[in-house]
BAFI-921786 format. One record per residue: residue in three letters; x, y, z of N, C-alpha, C in turn. Coordinates in steps of 0.05 Angstrom, whole numbers, plus 5000, padded with zeros to 4 digits. Layout:
BEGIN
alaXYZXYZXYZ;...
This chain:
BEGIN
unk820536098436817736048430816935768439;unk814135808444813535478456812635358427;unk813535038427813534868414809334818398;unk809134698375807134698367805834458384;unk807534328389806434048407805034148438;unk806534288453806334348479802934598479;unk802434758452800734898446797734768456;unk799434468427796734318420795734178451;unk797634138463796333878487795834188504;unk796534398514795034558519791534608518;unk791834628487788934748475787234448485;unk788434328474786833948484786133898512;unk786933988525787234018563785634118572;unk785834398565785234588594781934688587;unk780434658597777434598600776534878603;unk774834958594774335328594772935278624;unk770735178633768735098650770535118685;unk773334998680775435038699777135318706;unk777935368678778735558675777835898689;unk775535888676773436098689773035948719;unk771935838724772135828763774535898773;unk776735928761778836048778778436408787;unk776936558758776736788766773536858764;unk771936728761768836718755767236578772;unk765136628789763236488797761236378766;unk761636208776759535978749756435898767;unk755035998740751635828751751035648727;unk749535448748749035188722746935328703;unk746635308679744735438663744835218641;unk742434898655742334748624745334568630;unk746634548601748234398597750734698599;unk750834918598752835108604752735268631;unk754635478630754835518662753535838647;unk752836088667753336318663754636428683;unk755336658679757736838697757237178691;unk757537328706757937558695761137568672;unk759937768665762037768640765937908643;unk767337758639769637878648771538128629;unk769438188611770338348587768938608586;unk767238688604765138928612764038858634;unk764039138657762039188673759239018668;unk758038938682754938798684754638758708;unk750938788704750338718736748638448745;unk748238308708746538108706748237938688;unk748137678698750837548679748937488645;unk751337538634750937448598753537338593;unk754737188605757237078590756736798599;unk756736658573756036348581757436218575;unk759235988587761035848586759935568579;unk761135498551760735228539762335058547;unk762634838558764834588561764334428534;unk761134388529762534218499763434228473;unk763534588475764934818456767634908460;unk767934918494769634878502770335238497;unk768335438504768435718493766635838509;unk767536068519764836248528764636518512;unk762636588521761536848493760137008514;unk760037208509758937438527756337478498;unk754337418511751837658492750937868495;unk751937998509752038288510753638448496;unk756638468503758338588487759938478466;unk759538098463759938128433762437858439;unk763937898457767337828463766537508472;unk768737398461768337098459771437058472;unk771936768486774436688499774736438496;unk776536338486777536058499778435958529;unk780435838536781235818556784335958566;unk786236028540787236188533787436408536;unk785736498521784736818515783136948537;unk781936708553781136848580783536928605;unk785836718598786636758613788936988607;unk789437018583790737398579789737538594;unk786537528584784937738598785737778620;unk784737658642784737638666786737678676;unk789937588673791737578684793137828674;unk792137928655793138128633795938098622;unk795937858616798937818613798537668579;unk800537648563801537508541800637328526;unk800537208508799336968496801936728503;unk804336758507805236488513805236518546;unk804936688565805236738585802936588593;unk800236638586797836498592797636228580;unk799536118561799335708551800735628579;unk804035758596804735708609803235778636;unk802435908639800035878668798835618657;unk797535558635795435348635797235108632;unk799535018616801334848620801934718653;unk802535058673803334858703800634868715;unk798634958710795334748726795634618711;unk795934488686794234208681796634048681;unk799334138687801933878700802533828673;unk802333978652803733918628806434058615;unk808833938604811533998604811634138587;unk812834428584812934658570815334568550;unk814934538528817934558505817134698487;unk820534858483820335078470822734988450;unk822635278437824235248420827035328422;unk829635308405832435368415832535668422;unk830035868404830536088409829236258430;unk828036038444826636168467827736308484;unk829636218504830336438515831336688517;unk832236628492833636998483831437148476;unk828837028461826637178458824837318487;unk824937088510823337118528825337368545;unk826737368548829137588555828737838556;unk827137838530827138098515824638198522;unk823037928531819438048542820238218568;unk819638368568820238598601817638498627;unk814738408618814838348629815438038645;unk816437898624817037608627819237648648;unk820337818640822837748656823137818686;unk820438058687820838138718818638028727;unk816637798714815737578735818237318741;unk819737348728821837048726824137268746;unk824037438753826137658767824337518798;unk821337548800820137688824820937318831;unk819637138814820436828821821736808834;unk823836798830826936798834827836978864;unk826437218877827237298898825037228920;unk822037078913820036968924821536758934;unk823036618915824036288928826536388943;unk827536448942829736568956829036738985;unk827036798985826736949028826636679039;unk828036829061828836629090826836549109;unk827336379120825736289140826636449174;unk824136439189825136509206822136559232;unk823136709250820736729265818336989254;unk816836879237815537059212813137129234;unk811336979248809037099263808837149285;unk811037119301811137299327810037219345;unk809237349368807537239380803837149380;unk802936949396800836939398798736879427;unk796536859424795436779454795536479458;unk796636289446797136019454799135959431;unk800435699433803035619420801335499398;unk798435399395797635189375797235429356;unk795335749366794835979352797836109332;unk799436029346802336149339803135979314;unk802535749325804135489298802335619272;unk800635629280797235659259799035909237;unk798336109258799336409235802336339221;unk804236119239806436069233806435929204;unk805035709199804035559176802635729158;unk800735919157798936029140801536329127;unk803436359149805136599132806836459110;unk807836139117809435979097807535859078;unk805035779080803135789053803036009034;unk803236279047802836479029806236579020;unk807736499031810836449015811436779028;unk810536819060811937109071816036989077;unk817137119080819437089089821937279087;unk823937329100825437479106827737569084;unk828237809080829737879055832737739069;unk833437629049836537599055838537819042;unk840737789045842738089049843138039020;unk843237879010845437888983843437828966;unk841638098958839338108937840638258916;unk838938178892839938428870839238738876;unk839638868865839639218866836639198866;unk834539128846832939198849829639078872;unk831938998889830038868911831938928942;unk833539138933834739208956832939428980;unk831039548966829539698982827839509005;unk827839129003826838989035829138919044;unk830839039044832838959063832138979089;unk832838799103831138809133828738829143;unk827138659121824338659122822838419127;unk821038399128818638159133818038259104;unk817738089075816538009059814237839049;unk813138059038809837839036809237888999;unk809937648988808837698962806737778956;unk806837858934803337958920803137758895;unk801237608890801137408876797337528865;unk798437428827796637448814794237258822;unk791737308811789537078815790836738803;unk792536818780793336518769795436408788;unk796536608807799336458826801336528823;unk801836768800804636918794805037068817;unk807437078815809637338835809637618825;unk807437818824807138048809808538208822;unk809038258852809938428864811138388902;unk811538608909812438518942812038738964;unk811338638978810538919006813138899027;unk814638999039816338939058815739099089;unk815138949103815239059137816539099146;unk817739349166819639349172820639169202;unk821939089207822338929222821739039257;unk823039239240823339589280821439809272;unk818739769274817239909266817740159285;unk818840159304819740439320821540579310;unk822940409290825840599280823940829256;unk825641009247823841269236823541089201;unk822241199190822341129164819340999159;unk820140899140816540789126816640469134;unk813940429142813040179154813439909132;unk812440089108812339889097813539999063;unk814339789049815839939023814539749004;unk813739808980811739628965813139608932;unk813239458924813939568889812739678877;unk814439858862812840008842811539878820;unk809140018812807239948788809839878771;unk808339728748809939558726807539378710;unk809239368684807539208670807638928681;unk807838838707807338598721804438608743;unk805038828758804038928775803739148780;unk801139198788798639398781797139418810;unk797839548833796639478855794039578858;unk793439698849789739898833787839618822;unk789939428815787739188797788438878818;unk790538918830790438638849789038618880;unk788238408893787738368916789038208928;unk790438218952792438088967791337808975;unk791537638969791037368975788037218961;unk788237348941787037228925786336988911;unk789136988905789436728892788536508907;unk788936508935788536278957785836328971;unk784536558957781836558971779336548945;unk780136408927778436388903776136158916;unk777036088918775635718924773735798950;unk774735918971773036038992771036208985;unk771736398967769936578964766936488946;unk768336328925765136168915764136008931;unk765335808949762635708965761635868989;unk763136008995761936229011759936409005;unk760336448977758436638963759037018973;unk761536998985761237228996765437399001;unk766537539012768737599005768837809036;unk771737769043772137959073773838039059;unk773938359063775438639055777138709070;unk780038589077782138689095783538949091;unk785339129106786439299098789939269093;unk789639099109793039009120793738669111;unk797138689102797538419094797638209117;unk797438249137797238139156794838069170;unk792838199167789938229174788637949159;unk789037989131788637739115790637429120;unk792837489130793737269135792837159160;unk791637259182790237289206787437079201;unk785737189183783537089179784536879170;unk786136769151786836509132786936349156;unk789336449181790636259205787536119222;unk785336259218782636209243781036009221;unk782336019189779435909180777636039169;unk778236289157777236459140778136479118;unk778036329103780436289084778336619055;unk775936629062774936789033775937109043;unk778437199059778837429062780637549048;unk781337809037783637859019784638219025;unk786338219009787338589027787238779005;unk787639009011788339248993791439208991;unk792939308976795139318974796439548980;unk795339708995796839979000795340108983;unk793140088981792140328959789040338969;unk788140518957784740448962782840318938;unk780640268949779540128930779140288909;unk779140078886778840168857776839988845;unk775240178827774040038807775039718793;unk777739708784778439518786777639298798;unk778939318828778139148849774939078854;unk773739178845770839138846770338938833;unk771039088807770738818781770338588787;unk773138508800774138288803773938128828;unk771538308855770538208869767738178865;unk766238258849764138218831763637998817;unk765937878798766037718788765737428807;unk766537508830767137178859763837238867;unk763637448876759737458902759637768899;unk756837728911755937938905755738068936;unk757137918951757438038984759438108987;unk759938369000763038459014762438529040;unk764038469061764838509089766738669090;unk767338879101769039009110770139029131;unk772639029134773638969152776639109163;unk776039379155778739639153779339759176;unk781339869184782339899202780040229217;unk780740139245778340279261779640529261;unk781740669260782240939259780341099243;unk780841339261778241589241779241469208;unk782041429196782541509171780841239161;unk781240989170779240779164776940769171;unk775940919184773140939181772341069161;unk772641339151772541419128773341269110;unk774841069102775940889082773340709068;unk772740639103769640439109767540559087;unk767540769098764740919083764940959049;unk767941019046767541049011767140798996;unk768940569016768540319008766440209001;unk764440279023761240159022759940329004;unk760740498995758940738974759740638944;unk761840598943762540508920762140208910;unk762040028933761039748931757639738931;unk756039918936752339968943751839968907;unk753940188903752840308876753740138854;unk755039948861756139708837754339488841;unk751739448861750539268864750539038883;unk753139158893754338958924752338998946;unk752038678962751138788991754538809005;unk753338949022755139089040754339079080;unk756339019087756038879106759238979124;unk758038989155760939129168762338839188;unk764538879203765838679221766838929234;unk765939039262765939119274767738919302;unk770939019301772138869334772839039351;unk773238909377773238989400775539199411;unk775239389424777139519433779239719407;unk777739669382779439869370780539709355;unk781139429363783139259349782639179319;unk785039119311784439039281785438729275;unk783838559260784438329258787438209261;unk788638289260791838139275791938149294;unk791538359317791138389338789038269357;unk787038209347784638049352785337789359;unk787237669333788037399331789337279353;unk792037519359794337479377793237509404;unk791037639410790237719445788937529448;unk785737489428783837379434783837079428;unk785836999411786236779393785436699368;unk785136529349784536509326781136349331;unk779336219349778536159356776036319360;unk776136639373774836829377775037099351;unk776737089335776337239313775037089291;unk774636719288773236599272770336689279;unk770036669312766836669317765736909310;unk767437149306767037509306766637449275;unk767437319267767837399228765137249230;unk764536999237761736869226758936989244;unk759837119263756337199287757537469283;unk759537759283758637909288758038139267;unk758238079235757738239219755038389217;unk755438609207752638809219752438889190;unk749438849172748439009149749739309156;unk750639429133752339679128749839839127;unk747339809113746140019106743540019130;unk744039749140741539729168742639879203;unk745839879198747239999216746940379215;unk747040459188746540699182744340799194;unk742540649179739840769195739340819220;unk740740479243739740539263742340829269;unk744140839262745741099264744241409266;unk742641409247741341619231738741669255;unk737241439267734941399277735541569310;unk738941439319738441499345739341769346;unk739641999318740342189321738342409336;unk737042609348736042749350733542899324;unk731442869329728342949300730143169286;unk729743349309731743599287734343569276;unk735343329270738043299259738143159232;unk736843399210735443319191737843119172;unk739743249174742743249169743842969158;unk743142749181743942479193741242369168;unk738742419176735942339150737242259115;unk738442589119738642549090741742459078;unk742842439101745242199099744441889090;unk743241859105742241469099740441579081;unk738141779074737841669050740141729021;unk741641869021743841919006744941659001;unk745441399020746641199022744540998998;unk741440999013739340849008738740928975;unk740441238971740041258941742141198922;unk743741018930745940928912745740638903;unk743240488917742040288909740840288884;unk742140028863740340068833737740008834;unk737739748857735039648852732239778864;unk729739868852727040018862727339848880;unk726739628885725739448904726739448930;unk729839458927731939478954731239728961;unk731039988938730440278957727940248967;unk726440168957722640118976722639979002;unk724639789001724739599024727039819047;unk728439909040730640099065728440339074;unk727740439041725940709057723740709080;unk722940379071721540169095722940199123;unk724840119125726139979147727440379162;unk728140549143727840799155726040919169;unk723240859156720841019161720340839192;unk720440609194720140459218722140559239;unk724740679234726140659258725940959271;unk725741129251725041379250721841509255;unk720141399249717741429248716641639228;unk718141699215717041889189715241739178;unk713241859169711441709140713841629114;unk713141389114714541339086714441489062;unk711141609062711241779037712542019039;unk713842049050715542319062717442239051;unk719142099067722641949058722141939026;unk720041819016720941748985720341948971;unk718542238978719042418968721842628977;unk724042598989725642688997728042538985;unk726742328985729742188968730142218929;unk726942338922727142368893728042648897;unk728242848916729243078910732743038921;unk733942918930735242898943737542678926;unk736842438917737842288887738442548862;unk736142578857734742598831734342358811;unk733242438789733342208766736641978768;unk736341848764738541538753739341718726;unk742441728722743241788702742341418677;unk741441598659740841388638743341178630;unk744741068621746640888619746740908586;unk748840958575749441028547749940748530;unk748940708516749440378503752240358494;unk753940208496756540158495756340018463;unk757040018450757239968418758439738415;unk758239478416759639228414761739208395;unk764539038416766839098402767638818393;unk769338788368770138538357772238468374;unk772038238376774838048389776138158380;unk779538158399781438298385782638168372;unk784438338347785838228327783238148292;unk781238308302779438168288778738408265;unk776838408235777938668224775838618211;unk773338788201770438798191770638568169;unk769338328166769038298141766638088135;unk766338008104763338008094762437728111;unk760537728113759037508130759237228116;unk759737178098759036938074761836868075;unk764337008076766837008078768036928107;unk766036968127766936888147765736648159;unk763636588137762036288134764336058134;unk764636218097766635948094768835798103;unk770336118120771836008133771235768156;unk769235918174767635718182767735368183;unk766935358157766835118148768534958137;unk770835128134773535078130774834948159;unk774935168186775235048212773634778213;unk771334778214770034488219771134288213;unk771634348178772734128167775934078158;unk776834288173780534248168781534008165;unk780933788178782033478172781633418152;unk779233408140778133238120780233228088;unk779132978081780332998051779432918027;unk779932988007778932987972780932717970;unk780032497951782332387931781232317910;unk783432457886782832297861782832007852;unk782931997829782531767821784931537828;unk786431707819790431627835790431617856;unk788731677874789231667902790831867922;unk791131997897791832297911790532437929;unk791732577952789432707964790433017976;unk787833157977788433387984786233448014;unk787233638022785833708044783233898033;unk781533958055777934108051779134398032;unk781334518065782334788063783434828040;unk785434668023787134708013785934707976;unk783534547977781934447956780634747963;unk779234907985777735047981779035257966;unk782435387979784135497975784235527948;unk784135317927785235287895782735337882;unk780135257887777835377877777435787884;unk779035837903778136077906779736177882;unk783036047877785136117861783736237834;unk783735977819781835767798779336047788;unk778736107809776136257798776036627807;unk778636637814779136937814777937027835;unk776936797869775436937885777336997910;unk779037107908780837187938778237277956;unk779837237988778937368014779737568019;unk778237768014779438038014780238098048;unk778437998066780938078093783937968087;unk785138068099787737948102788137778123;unk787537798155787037618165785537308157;unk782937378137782537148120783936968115;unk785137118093786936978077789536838093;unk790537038106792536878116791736558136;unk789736598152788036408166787536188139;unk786336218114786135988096788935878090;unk790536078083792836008083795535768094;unk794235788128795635638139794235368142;unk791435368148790235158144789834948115;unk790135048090790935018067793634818066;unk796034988086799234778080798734518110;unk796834478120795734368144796734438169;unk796134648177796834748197793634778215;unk793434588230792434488253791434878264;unk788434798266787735058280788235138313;unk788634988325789434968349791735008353;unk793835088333797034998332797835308322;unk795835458327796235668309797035918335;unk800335918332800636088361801136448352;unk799736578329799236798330797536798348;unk797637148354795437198373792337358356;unk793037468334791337578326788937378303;unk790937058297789636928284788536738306;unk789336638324788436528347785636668352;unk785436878361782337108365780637008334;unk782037088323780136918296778536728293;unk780536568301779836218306777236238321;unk777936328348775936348373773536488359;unk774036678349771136818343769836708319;unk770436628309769536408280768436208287;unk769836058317768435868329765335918348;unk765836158359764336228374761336358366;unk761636478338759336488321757836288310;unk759136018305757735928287755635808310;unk753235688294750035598301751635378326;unk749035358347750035278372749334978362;unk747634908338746034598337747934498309;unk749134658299751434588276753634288284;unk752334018268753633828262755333708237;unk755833528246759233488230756933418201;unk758533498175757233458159759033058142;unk755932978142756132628133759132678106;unk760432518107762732498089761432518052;unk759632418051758332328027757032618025;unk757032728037755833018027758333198017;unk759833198039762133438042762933548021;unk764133417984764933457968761933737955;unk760833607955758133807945757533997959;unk758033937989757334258011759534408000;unk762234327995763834478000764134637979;unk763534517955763334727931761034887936;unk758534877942756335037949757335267965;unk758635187982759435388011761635517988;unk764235447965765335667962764135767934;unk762335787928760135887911758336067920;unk757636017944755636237966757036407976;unk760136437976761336637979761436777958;unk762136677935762236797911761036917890;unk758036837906755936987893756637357899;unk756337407922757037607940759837767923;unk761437607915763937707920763337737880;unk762537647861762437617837761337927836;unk758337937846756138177846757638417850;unk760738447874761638637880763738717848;unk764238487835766638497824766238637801;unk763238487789762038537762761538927771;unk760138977793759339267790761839537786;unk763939357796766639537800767939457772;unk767539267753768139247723767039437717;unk764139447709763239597702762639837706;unk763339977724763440247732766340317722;unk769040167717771340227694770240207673;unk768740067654768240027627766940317622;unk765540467637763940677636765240987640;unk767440897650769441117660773141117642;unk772840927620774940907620776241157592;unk778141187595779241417580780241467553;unk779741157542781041197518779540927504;unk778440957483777740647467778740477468;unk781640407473783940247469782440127499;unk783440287520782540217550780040117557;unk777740227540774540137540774839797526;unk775939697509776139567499777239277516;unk778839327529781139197544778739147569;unk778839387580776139257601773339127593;unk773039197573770339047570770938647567;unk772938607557774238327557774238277582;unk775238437606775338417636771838307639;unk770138437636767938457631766038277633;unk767138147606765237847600766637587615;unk768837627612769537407640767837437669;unk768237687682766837647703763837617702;unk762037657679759137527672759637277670;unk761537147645761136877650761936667681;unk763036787701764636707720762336697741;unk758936947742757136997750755436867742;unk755336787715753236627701753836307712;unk757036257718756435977726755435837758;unk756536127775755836147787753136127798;unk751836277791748336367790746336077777;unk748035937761746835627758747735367773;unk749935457786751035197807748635277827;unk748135517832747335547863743635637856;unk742835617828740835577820738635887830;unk740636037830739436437831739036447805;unk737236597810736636817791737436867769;unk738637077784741337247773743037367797;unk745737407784747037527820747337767812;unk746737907786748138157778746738397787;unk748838677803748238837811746638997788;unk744939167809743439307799744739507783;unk743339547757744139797747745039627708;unk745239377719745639227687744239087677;
């Protein structure tokens, strides 16, 4: 286990505002950033990232993150797995405890990222890029394959990395920089067998949810505002070598929803850039159908002679595939048309193809403007096309409201109860002293008043959360995962203009605040007395509860005059 210290300078460190730009485009909004949300589909951002909260919160579906907890998300990996990603960006020394390693051992997937480590550092060096059209083009791809850590299987691997034997190796690396997985080339692509051999899915690696060079094209892709769609691990290391650094690959798979996500989350532009065979051209088209209808522009890179960006690189040089990637991209859906346009009148066929395309667009505005740019190339009346595209669409399926879900680890409870805690976090440092000079902490004082007056936290999460803060256990220091989400979401609710309360108050808020819980919690207690006093089975038993009885009135009555109500007593008495 990692150390309480190494937690704390963690939590103290690592900046949410940073954090999220590794897998989030950020817009300035004020004194916070917004982003689309990394916890639900959206097509308009609602997740706003605080730096002086040091928290972002989605207002849409509810889900709040630290810097932490975003990065589980994202990386889909662990709660100590994600302090140690944030430990080596912010250059801070991981200490653990004596029993760590036998624990970490036992994590399966800890151990086959610390497995994949371990055979990433270990490939050989060697002549990795082959040839090129000049020696400076050669050094280029030569340097950009050893940035991305490609290199040659050596003979004496374990069993379970024996399948690159005699391969060109190209890691697959998470957005944070992990070793999730490995592609292997074969060296004699003429000899019979498979070109290429990939790892299997694992709770590391998920090739449906990663993009090949990602990690090294984060930074490109936000100031670019935009993302190139390779097919091949080489194709992407191609673009990196010319100076394209925002390009990234499929992994042997086709695109997935996933991958969208998480190219969604960088721009809202994709280029494609898949291999020219019939089977990639068709690839092209589902690609751009499925990127139209997620809200992406879509945009093609059309090269010469058939070739596919490695090939481009090596003939033409790195020089002439930079200038093709920046002058020759062609609008996907303006290429259609003129496709559709130079077809023959009677080739109704090709019409209601582009508009099929033009109807996977969410926005009215973008379909008014294409059905535009159709009716012009085509010469149909526009009012034609747009009555052909409502028969031909039909209606937009309505969108079902998704029911907002609690942070996880988190478990329904009363609002006044999750106040106090509240105000318990705020004020965890603080302290009471008597006259002796004794002193107690906020939590721990609040803790003995709840005792004292028969008001437990009926969550259990609650309680345990008062609990630790109570023996002073530092909320930041708190390396559960399900009380950690607590923390965060306790934080992330409270009022955005909520300041530290003056010392000279605190003693008096704080009894108010566990009195305003207890109004709530008295009202529930007295009606469930009394619904036994009314039910009970024997005089002896009526008797016994009614003593239950008058305690919880008098316990309501003192209540109801500290906090200057009414009355708090349920209806019905």
């Amino acid at each position: 286990m990692l150390t309480d210290d190494t937690l704390r300078k963690v939590r103290e460190t690592a900046r949410i505002d940073e954090v999220a730009s590794d897998y989030l485009t950020l817009h300035r909004s004020g004194k916070d950033f917004v982003a689309l949300c990394p916890f639900h589909d959206e097509r308009h951002p609602s997740f706003r990232v605080s730096p002086a909260r040091n928290i972002g919160k989605c207002f849409s579906c509810g889900e709040a993150a630290d810097p932490i907890r975003l990065v589980c998300h994202m990386e889909g990996c662990g709660f100590e797995e994600a302090v140690r990603l944030l430990a080596r960006k912010y250059n801070i020394e991981v200490e653990e405890t004596a029993a760590a390693g036998r624990e970490r051992r036992r994590d399966e997937r800890e151990a086959l990222l610390l497995a994949n480590a371990s055979f990433a550092g270990g490939l050989l060096p060697g002549d990795l890029a082959g040839t090129a059209r000049t020696e400076a083009d050669r050094q280029g791809l030569e340097e950009t394959y050893r940035s991305f850590g490609v290199g040659l299987c050596p003979p004496d691997v374990p069993q379970a990395f024996r399948p690159f034997l005699g391969r060109l190796v190209f890691p697959i690396h998470t957005t944070g920089g992990q070793v999730a997985g490995f592609a292997g080339r074969s060296l004699t692509p003429s000899e019979k067998g498979r070109k290429y051999v990939n790892s299997p899915d694992s709770p590391a690696y998920h090739k449906g949810h990663i993009l090949y060079g990602l990690h090294k094209a984060v930074k490109a892709v936000r100031s670019e505002g935009r993302i190139l769609l390779c097919e091949g691990y080489k194709d992407v290391l191609a673009f990196h070598a010319c100076g394209i650094r925002y390009a990234v690959g499929l992994c042997g798979t086709a695109l997935t929803e996933e991958h969208i996500r998480a190219i969604r989350r960088l721009a809202g532009q994709v280029t494609l850039s898949l291999d020219p065979d019939p089977a990639g051209r068709q690839n092209t088209v589902r690609c751009a159908h499925m990127l139209l209808s997620e809200g992406c522009a879509v945009s093609l890179l059309p090269l010469p002679d058939g070739m596919d960006p490695d090939e481009v690189y090596r003939r033409k040089g790195s020089d002439e595939l930079a200038r093709l990637a920046r002058e020759g991209t062609l609008d996907y859906l303006s290429y259609r048309i003129r496709q559709a346009a130079s077809r023959p009148h009677t080739d109704t066929a090709a019409i209601n193809g582009a508009l099929g395309e033009i109807g996977l667009l969410s926005s009215p505005l973008a379909v008014y403007r294409r059905i535009g740019e159709l009716s012009g190339a085509t010469g149909i009346p526009i009012e034609v096309l747009r009555q052909e595209i409502s028969v031909a669409t039909g209606p937009k399926n309505v969108p079902v409201p998704v029911p907002k879900k609690e942070a996880a680890g988190l478990t329904p409870a009363l609002p006044r109860e999750r106040t106090l805690l509240r105000f318990c976090l705020t004020h965890h440092d603080r302290m009471f002293y008597d006259p002796d000079g004794n002193g107690i902490s906020l939590p721990a004082w609040v803790s003995g008043e709840l005792a004292d007056n028969e008001l437990p936290l009926e969550d259990p999460e609650h309680a345990r959360l008062l609990h630790l803060l109570a023996e002073g256990k530092h909320p930041d220091g708190i390396a559960d995962e399900r009380l950690s989400a607590l923390v965060l979401s306790l934080r992330a609710s409270a009022p955005q203009d909520t300041g530290p309360v003056p010392d000279e108050r605190l003693p008096g808020e704080t009894r108010f605040q566990v009195l305003l819980y207890g109004e709530s919690f008295a009202r529930r207690k007295l009606a469930r007395a009394l619904e036994s006093v009314r039910t009970a089975a024997t005089p002896e038993e009526r008797l016994r509860l009614q003593a239950t009885l008058e305690n919880h009135f008098a316990l309501s009555d003192r209540i109801a005059r500290e906090l200057q109500s009414q009355s708090i007593l349920p209806e019905g008495i």
